[in-house]
N, C-alpha and C positions, 0 to 999 in steps of 0.2 A: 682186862689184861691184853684181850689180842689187839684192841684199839689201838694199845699205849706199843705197843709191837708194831703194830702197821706204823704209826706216825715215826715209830725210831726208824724204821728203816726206809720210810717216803725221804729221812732226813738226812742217813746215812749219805743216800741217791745223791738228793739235791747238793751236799757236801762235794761229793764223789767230782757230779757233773762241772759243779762251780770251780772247783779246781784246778780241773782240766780245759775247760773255757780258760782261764786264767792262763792258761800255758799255751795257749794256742799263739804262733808267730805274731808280733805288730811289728807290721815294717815300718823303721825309725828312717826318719828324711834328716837331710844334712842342713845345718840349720848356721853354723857359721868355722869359720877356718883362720887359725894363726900362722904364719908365714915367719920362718925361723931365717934372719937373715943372711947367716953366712957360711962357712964350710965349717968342719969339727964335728967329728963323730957319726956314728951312720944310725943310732939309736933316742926316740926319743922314751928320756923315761917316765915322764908323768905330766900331768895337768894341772893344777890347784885354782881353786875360785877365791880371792880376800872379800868378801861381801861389805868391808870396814871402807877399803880401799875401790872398792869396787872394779877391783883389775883378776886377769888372768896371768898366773904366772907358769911358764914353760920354758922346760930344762930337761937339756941332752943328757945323755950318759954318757960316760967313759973315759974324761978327765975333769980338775977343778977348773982347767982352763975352757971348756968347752960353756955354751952358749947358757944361759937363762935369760929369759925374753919377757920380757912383758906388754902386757898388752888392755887395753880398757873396753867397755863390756861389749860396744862391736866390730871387736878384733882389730884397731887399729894397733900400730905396735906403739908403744910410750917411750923405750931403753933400746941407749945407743947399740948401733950396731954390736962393736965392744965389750958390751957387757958380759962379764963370765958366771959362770956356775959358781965360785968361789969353794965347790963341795962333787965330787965324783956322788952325783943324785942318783937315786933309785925310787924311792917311793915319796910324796911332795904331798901335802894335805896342811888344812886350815885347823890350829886350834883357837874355839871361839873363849877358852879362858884366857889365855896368855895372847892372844888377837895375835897371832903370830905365823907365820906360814914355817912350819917343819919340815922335817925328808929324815930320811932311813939313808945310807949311803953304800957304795960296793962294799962287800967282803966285811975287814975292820974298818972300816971309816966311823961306823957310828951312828948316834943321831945330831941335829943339831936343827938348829933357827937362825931364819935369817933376820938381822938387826938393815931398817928399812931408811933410807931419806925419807927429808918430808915431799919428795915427789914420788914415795912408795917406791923404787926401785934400791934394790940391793945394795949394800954398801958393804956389811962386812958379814958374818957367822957367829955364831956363838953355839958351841957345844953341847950337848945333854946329856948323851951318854956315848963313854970311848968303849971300842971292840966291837966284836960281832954280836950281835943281837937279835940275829934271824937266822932261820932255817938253811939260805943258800944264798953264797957270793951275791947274788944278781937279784935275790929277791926285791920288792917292791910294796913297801908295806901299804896298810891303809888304816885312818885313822876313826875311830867310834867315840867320840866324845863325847856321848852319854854314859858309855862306861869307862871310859879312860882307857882302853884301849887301844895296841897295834894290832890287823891282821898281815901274818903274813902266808902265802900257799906252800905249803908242805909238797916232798916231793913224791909223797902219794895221792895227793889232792885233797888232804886235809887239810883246814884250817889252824895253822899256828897264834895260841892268843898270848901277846905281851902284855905287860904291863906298863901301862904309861910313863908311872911313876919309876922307877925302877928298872926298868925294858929287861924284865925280868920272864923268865915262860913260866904262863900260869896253868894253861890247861889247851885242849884239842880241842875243833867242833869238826866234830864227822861229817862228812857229805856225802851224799850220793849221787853219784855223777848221773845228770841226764835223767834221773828217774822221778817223775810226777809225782804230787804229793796228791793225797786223796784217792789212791787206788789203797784198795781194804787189802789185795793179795800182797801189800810194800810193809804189812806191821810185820813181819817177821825177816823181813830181810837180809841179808848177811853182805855188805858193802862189799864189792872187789872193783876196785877203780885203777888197778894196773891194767885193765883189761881195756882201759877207755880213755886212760889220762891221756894218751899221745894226741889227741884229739884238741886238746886245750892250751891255749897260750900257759907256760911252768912256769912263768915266774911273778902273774902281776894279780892279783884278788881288789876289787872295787868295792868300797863301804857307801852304800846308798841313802841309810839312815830310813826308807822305806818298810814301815813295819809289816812282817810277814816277807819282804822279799828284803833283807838288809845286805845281802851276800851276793857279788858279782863275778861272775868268770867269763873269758869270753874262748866260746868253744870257735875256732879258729875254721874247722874244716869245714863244719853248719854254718860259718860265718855268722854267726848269733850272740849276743849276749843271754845268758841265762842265769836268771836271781833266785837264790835259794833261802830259804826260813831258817835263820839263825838258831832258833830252838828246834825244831826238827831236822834241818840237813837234804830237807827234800825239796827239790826245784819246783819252783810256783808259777814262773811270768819268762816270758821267753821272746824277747827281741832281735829279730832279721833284722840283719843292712842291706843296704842296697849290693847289688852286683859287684860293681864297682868300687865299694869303699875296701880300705887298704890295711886286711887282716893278717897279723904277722904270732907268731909263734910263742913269742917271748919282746918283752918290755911292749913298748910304742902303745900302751894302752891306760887308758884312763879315765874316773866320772870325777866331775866339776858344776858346779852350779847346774845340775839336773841335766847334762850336757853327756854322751857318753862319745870319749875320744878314741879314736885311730890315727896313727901317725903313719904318714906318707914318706917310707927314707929315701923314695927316689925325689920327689917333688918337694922332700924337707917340708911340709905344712902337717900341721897337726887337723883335722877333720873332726868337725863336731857334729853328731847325731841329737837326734830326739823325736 
């Protein structure tokens, strides 16, 4: 019995230790950058990878008429200058059923998809669902295609979960801001994240599809992204940017093909990590 005692708790340990290893900073290096051609808008709101298409799609916020860019996998841009958002964007993500690239859009806008040329660049919209459908004006959803869900961030720093189908709210996933998983003193915890939220860009939540870390926020003031466990809520993996990459408060944030973006509003280029 004291055997089976010792070994639970050498495992608890090695639990404990590994998790926090896990957490510890990797600094992500800038690995490549889209270049938004022309003036409109001082926000970008999101990034999408077409893995079909094999292009990156980027789009500003703040009218239908402002930019979405495209671009092929090493950042050359493919669409004209000209090209518009056709959709006041917020949150842009791939779904691999419908091979389609979506967005969440301001306030009521809605959801909707863009119908593509056969040179993959934008041509018209197509609706999915009309009215508000998230938490906040400006939010930025993010998409879980294994569950057919939208995330979007709450404005206590919980997670908002839609429903795909229906963009319907089906339930919360608690987090806990900033706090390691695998400390034994965190199982009785009692969440207070108004105490911490101001700390994090409010409006953008990143879906990694990485299990055990599926959940992204980026704490703006640590200039860090930090992934949290979908089924617990507690942060696991913790990535620093450099000095220099271009941490903003709200919107300008976004993951793409294992890419994680900051958008530059002075230099207009979207900036890819990894």
């Amino acid at each position: 019995m004291k055997k089976l005692l010792f070994l639970s708790a050498v495992s608890l340990l090695l639990y404990s230790s590994q998790s926090y290893a896990q957490a510890v900073p990797r600094t992500l290096k800038k690995v490549l950058e889209l270049k938004i051609p022309r003036e409109g808008g001082a926000n970008g709101a999101s990034v999408a990878w077409h893995p079909v298409q094999k292009k990156y799609y980027a789009a500003m916020a703040g009218n239908i008429e402002f930019s979405v860019s495209v671009f092929d996998v090493k950042g050359t841009r493919l669409s004209p200058v000209a090209q518009e958002a056709l959709f006041d964007v917020r949150g842009l993500w791939y779904n691999p059923v419908t091979k389609t690239i979506q967005m969440n859009g301001y306030d009521n806008f809605g959801w909707a998809e863009y119908k593509l040329d056969s040179k993959g660049l934008p041509v018209s919209i197509k609706n999915l669902h009309e009215g508000m459908n998230q938490p906040e004006a400006q939010s930025a959803g993010a998409f879980n295609p294994l569950k057919s869900e939208v995330y979007f961030l709450g404005a206590e720093g919980e997670i908002d979960v839609y429903g795909y189908k229906w963009a319907e709210h089906n339930e919360y996933i608690t987090l806990h801001l900033g706090i390691l998983t695998g400390n034994p003193d965190n199982l009785d915890l009692e969440t207070n994240n108004s105490e911490v939220f101001g700390q994090y860009n409010s409006t953008t939540v990143i879906y990694t599809g990485i299990k055990g870390s599926e959940i992204g926020l980026l704490n703006n003031t640590n200039r860090q992204v930090e992934l949290y466990d979908k089924a617990t809520g507690f942060q696991t993996k913790t990535l620093q940017f450099p000095d220099d990459a271009p941490v903003n408060d709200w919107l300008n944030f976004a993951y793409a093909n294992g890419i994680y973006w900051l958008f530059d509003t002075e230099a207009r280029i979207w900036k890819g990590y990894k």
